[in-house]
SEPATI-827073 format. One record per residue (C-alpha): residue in one letter; y negated, x, z. Coordinates in nm, 4 decimals. Layout:
SEPATI-827073
+-----+----------+----------+----------+
! res !       yy !       xx !       zz !
+-----+----------+----------+----------+
!   A !        Y !        X !        Z !
...
+-----+----------+----------+----------+
//
This chain:
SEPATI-827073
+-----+----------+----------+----------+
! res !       yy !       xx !       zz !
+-----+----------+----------+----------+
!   X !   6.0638 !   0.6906 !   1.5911 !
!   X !   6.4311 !   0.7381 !   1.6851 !
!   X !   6.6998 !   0.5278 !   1.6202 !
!   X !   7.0470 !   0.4903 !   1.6978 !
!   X !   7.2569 !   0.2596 !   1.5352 !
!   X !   7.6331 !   0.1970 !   1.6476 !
!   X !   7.9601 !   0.0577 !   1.4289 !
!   X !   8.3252 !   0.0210 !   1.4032 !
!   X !   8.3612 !  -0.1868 !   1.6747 !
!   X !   8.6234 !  -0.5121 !   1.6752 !
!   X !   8.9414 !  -0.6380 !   1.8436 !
!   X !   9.2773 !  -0.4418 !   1.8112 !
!   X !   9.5723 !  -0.4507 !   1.9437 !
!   X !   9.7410 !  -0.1953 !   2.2557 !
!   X !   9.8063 !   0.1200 !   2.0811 !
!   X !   9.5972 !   0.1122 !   1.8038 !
!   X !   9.2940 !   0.3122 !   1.7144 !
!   X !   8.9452 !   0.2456 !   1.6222 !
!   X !   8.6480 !   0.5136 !   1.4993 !
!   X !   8.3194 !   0.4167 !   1.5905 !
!   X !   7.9913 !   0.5984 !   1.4434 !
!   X !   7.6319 !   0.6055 !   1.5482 !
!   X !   7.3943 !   0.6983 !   1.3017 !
!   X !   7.0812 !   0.8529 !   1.4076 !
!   X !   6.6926 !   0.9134 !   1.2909 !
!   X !   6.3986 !   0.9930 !   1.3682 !
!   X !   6.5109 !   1.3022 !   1.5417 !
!   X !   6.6216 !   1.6713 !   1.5297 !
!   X !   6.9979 !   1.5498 !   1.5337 !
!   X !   7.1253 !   1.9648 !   1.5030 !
!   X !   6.9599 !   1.9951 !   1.8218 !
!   X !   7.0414 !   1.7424 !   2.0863 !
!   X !   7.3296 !   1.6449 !   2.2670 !
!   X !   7.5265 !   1.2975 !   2.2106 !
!   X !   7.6963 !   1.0919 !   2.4226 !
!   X !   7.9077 !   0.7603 !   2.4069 !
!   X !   7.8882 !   0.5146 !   2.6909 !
!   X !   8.0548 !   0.2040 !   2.7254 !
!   X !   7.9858 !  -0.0730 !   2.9505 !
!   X !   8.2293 !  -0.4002 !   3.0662 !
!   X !   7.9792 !  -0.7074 !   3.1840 !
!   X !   7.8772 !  -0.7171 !   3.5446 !
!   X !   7.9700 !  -0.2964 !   3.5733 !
!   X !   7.7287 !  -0.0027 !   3.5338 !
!   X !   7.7099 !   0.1613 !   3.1876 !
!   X !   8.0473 !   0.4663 !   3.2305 !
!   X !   7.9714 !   0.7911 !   2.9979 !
!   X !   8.2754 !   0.8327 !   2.7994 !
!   X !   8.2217 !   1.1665 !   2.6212 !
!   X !   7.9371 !   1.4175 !   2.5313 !
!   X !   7.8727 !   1.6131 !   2.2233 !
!   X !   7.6554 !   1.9123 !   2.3291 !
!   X !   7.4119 !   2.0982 !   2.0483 !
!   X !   7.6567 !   2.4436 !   2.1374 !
!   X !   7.9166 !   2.1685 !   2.0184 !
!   X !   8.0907 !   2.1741 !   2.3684 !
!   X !   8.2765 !   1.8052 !   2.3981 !
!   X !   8.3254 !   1.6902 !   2.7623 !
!   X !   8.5455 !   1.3726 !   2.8124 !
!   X !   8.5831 !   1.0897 !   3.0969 !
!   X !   8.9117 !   1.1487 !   3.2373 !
!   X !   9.0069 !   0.7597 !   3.1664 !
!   X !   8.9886 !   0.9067 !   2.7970 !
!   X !   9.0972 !   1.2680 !   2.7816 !
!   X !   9.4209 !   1.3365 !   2.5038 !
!   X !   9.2909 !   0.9780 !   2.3761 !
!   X !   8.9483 !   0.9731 !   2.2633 !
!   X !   8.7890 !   1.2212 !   2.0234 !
!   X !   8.3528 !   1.2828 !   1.9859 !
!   X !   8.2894 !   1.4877 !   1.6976 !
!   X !   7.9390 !   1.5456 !   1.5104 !
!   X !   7.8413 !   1.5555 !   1.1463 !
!   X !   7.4790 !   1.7141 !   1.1362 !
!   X !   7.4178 !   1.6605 !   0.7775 !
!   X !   7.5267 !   1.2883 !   0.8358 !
!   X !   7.3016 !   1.2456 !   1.1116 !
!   X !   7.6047 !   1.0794 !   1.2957 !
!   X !   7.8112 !   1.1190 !   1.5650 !
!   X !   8.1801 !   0.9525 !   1.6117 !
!   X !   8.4223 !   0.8451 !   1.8871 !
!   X !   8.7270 !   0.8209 !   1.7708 !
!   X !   8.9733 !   0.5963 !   2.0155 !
!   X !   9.3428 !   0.6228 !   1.9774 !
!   X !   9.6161 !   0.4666 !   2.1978 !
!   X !   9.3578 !   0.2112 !   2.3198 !
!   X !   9.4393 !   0.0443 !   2.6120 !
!   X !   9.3298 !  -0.3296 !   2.7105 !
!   X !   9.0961 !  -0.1890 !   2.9544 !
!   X !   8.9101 !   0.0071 !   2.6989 !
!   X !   8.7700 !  -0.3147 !   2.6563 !
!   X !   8.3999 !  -0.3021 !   2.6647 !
!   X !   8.0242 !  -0.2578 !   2.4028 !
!   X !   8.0514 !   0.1054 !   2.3291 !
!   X !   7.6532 !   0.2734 !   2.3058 !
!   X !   7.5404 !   0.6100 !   2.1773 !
!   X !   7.2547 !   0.7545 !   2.3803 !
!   X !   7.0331 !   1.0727 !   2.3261 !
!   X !   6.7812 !   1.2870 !   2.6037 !
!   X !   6.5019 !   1.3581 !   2.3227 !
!   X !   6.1898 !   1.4803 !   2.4552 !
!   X !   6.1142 !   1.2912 !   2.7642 !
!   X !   6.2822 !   0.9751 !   2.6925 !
!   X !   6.6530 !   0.8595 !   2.6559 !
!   X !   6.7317 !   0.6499 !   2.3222 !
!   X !   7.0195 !   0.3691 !   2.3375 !
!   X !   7.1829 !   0.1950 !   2.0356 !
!   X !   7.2484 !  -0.1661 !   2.0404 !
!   X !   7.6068 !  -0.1015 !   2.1150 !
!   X !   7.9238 !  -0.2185 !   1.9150 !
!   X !   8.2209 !  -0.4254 !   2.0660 !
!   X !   8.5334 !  -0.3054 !   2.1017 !
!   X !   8.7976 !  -0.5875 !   2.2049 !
!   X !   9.1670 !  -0.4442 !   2.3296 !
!   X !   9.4390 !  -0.7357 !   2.3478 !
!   X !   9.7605 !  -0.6807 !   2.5084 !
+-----+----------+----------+----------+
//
């Protein structure tokens, strides 16, 4: 059965950083792609950045020169790291994985941006 489970979130000020992990199972993590979504209430879920199994990263461009994915295969885990957050970086932060036929989420992790 795979699992994804998220953490790091919390509240931080403008400017500050915040690394956020998802630890996965249940899978063949080497061989999948990653990705980091985050979603504000009332908006659709916004795909942040993507971890390919070639280890190509793609980024949002709301994140680019801010936000770094990176992937530890004998961890089983995949990071975002989030510098020079911004109060509209504000939102619950998921990992996701395409495995087989089916697409995994997390239970997300808050990140909170004051001004």
């Amino acid at each position: 059965q795979v699992r994804l489970v998220e953490s790091g979130g919390g509240l931080v000020q403008a400017g500050g950083s915040l690394r956020l992990s998802c630890l996965a199972s249940g899978l063949r993590f080497n061989y999948v792609d990653m990705e980091w979504y985050r979603q504000v209430p009332g908006s659709q879920r916004e795909l942040v950045a993507t971890f390919t199994r070639d280890r190509t990263t793609t980024y949002a461009d709301s994140v680019k020169g801010r936000f770094t994915i990176s992937k530890d295969n004998a961890k089983n885990t995949v990071y975002l790291q989030l510098n020079s957050l911004k109060p509209e970086d504000t939102a619950v932060y998921y990992c996701n994985v395409l495995y087989g036929s089916y697409t995994y989420w997390g239970q997300g992790t808050q990140v909170t941006v004051s001004s």
